[in-house]
C-alpha positions as CSV (number, residue, x, y, z in Angstrom):
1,X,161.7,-69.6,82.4
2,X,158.3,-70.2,83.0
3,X,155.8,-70.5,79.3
4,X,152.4,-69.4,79.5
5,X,150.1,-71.2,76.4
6,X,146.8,-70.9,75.8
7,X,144.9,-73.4,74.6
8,X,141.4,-73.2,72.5
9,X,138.6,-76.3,72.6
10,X,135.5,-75.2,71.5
11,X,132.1,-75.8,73.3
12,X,129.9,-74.0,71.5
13,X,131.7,-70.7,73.7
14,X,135.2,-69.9,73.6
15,X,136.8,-72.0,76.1
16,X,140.6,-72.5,76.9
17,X,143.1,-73.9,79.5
18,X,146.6,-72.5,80.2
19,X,149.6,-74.5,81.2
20,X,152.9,-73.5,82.7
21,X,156.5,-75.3,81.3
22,X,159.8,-74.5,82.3
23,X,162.5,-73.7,79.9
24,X,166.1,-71.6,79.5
25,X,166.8,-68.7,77.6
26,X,166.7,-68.6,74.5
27,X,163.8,-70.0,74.2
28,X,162.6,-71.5,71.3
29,X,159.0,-73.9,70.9
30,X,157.6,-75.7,68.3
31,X,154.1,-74.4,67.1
32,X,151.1,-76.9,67.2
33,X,148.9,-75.0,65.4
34,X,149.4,-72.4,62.3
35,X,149.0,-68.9,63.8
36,X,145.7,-67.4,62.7
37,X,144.0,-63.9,62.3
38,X,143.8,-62.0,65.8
39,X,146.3,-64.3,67.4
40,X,148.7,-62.1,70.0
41,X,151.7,-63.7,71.3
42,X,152.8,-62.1,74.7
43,X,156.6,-61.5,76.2
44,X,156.8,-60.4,79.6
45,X,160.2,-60.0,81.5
46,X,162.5,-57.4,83.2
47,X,165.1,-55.8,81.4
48,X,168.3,-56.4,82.7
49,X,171.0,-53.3,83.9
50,X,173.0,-53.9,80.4
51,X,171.1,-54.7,78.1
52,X,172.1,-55.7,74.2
53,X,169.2,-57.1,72.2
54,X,165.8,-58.9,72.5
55,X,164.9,-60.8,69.2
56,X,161.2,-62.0,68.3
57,X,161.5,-64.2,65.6
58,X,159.0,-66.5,63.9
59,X,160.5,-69.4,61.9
60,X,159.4,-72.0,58.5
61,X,161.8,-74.8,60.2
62,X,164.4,-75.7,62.4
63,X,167.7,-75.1,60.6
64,X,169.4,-71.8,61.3
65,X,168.8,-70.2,57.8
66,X,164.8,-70.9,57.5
67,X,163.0,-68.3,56.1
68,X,161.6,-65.6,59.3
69,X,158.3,-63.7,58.1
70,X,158.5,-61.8,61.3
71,X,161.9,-60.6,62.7
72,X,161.8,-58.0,65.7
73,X,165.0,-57.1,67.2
74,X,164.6,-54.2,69.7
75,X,168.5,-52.6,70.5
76,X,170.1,-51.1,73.1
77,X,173.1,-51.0,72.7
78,X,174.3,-52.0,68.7
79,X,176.1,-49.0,67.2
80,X,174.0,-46.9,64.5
81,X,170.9,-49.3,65.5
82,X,171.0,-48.2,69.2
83,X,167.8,-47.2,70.4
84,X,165.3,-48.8,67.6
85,X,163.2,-51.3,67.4
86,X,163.9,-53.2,63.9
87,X,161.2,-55.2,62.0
88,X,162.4,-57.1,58.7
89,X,162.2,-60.4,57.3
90,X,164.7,-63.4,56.3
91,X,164.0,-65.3,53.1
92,X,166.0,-67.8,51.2
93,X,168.9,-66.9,53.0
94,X,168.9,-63.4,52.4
95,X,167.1,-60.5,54.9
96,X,164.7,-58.0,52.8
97,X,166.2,-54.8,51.9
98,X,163.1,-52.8,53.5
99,X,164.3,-52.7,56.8
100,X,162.0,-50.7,59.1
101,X,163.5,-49.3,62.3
102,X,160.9,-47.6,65.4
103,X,161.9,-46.1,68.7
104,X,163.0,-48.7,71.2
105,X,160.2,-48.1,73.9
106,X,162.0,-50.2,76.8
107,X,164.3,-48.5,78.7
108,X,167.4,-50.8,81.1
109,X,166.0,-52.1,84.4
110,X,162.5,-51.7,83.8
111,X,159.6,-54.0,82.9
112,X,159.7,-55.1,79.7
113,X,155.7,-56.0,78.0
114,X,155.9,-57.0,74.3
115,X,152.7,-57.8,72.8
116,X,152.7,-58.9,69.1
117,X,148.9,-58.9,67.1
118,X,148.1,-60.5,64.0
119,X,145.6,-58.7,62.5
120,X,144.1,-57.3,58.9
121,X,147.6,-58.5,57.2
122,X,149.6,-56.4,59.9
123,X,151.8,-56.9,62.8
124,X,150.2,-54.9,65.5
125,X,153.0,-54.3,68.1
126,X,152.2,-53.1,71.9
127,X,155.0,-52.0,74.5
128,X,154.2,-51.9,77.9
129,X,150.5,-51.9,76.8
130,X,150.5,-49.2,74.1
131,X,151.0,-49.3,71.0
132,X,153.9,-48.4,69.2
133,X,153.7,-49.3,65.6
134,X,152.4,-52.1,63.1
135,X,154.4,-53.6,60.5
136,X,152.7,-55.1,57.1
137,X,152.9,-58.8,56.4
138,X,155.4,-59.1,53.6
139,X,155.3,-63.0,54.1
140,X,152.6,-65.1,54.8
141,X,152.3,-67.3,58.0
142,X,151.6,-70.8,56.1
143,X,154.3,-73.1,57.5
144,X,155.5,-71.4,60.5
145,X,156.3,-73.5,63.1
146,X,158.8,-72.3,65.2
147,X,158.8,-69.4,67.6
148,X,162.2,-67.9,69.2
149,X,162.7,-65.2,72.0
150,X,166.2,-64.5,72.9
151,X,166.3,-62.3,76.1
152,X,168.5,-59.9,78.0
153,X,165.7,-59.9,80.0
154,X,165.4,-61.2,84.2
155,X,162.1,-63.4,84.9
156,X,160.8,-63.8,81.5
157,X,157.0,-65.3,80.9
158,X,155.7,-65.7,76.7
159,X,152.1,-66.1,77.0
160,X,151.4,-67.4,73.4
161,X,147.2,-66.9,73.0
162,X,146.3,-69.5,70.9
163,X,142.8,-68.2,70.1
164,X,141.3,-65.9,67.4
165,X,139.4,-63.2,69.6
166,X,136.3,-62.2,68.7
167,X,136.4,-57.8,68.2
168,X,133.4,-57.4,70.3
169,X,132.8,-60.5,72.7
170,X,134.7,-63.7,74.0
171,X,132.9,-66.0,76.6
172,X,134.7,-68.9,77.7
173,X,133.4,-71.7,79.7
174,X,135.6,-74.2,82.1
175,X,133.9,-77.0,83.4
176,X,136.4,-77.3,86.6
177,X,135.0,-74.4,88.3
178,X,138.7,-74.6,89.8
179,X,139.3,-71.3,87.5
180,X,141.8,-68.7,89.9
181,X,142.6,-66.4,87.4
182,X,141.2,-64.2,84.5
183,X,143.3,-61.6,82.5
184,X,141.9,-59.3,79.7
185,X,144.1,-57.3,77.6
186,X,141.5,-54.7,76.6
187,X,141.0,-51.4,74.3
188,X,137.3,-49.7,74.9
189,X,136.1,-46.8,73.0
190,X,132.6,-46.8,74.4
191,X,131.2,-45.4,78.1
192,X,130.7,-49.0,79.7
193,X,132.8,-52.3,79.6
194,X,131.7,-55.3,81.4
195,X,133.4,-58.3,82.5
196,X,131.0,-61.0,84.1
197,X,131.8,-64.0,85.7
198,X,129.1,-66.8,85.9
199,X,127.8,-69.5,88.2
200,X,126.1,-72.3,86.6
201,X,123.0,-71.1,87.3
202,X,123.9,-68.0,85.3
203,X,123.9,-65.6,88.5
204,X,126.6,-63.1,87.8
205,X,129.6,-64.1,90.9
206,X,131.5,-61.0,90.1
207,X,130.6,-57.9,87.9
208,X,133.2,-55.8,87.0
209,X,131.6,-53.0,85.5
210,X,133.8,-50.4,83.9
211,X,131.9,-46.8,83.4
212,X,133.7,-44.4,82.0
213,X,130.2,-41.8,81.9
214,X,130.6,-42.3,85.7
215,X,134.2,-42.0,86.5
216,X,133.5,-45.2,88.8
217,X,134.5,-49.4,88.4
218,X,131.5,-50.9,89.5
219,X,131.3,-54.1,91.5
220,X,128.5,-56.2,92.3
221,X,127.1,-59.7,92.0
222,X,123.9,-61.7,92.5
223,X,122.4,-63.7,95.1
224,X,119.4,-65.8,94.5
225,X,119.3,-63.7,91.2
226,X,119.0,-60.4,93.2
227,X,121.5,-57.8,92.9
228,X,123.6,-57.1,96.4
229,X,125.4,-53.7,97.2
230,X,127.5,-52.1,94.4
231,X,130.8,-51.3,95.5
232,X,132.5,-48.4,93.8
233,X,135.6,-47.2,95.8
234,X,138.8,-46.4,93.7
235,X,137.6,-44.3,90.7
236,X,138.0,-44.8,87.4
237,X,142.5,-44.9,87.3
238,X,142.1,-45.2,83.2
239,X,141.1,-43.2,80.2
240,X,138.4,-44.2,77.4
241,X,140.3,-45.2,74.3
242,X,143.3,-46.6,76.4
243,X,144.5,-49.9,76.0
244,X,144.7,-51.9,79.7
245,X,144.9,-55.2,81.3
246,X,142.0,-56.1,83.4
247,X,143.5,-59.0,86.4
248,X,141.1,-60.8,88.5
249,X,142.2,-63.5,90.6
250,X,139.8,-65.9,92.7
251,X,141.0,-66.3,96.0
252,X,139.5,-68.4,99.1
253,X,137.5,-65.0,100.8
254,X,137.6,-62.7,97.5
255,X,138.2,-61.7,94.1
256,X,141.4,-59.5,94.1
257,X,141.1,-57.1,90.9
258,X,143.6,-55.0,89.3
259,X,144.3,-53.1,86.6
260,X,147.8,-52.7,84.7
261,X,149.5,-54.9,87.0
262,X,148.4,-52.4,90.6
263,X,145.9,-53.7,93.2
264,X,143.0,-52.0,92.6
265,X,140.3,-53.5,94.6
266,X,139.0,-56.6,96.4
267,X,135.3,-58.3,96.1
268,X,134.2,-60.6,99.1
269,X,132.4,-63.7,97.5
270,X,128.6,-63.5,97.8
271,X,128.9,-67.4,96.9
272,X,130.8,-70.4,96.2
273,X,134.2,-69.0,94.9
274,X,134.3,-73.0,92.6
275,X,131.4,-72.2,91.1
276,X,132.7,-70.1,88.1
277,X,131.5,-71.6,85.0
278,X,131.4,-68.7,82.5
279,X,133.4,-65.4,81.5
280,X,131.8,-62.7,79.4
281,X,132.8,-59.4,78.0
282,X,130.2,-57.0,76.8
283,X,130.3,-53.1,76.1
284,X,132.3,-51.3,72.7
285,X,135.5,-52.8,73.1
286,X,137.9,-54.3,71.2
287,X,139.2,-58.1,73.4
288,X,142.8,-58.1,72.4
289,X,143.4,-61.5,74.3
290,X,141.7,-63.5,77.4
291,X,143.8,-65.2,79.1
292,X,142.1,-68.3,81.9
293,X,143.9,-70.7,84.2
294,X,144.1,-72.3,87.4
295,X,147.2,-70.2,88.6
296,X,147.4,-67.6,90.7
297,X,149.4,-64.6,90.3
298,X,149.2,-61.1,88.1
């Protein structure tokens, strides 16, 4: 199973590379770094036609009966606890009393998007990119180090962003220019979001401009630091105040762009497609996570 990380150096911007390991399910990895406010670790996957349990677990050690701050277990098909999705917590060998059971949002057979945010002492929890509950911090983080998925799930992916996001802005920079892909995992409650890639003369290659005043994704970019033709077939296929994923990969001839996982559009270069030396995100919106590498795919 293929494991998306995330990286963080800083620059002065936020900056990060992603690689891409290989492992069997379940998968469990040790954590380099303590997980920090505004973290969001990613699961992506298919659920398989019979289905039992997926478990989300962080762990204080190795052994079998360390102490789990975060337990999610989302059923399918366990007796009274069919159909929920169970948060509690495991602590000197004894799980909490307060267990707190949700609707399981996934259904058998279909794609399966967990998303789990650290943020203001809460779990934030996202299914298939909305949210479906938070869950308070009844242990703290300090001395995590371990981090278990175990799937009923086909083609899994855990994409573990190890950044804090800034609520407003992220910029990250890559000196490669070899970037291919860009994903944003955003939630706007303003009329205009915009994503802008940078060459490093700071002449936008690619703005995705996002007006919801307009009903219209604009595209456009610069060329000797004059604005070409905007390009604004497709509409405007999401609502203000929704949560989405933003895709844009760098190909050869174009950026392809799309939005929730569908093709949405494609943006001839109006330049050197290696010369991408900056991201930035501007507008009211709230960056759940950036994600930046030299793979392609959505």
């Amino acid at each position: 199973m293929p494991l998306h990380l995330s990286i963080r150096f800083d620059e002065g911007y936020f900056a990060r590379i992603c690689y891409f390991f290989h492992y069997r399910l379940p998968f469990k990895t040790r954590i380099s770094q303590p997980f920090q406010e505004g973290q969001t670790i990613h699961a992506v996957g298919q659920i398989s036609n019979e289905p039992k349990r997926v478990d989300f677990n962080f762990h204080k050690g190795a052994q079998r009966d360390a102490d789990m701050p975060l337990h999610l277990s989302i059923r399918f098909d366990e007796g009274l606890f069919s159909g929920k999705l169970v948060y509690n917590t495991y602590k000197d060998g004894n799980w909490s009393e307060n267990e707190q059971r949700i609707k399981n949002p996934f259904k058998p057979n279909e794609q399966f998007d967990l998303r789990v945010r650290i943020i203001n002492g809460k779990y934030q929890v996202f299914a298939n990119r909305v949210e479906v509950g938070s869950f308070e911090q009844r242990l703290p983080l300090d001395g995590v180090c371990f981090f278990k998925v175990n799937f009923t799930v086909t083609n899994p992916l855990n994409d573990i962003d190890a950044s804090r996001i800034s609520a407003t802005t992220c910029i990250s920079n890559s000196k490669s220019r070899k970037i291919k892909h860009f994903q944003f995992f955003l939630f706007s409650t303003g009329k205009r979001v915009n994503v802008n890639l940078y060459r490093s003369n700071r002449e936008y290659a690619l703005q995705v401009s996002i007006r919801y005043g307009e009903g219209a994704i604009v595209r456009n970019a610069m060329t000797n630091n004059v604005w070409g033709t905007e390009e604004r077939e497709g509409g405007l296929p999401i609502n203000k105040g929704e949560i989405f994923d933003l895709t844009i990969i760098n190909e050869e001839f174009s950026f392809q762009i799309f939005l929730n996982g569908e093709r949405f559009a494609a943006f001839s270069h109006r330049g050197s497609p290696t010369d991408i030396e900056t991201v930035e995100i501007d507008g009211t919106v709230e960056v759940l996570t950036v994600t930046v590498n030299d793979a392609i795919g959505v």
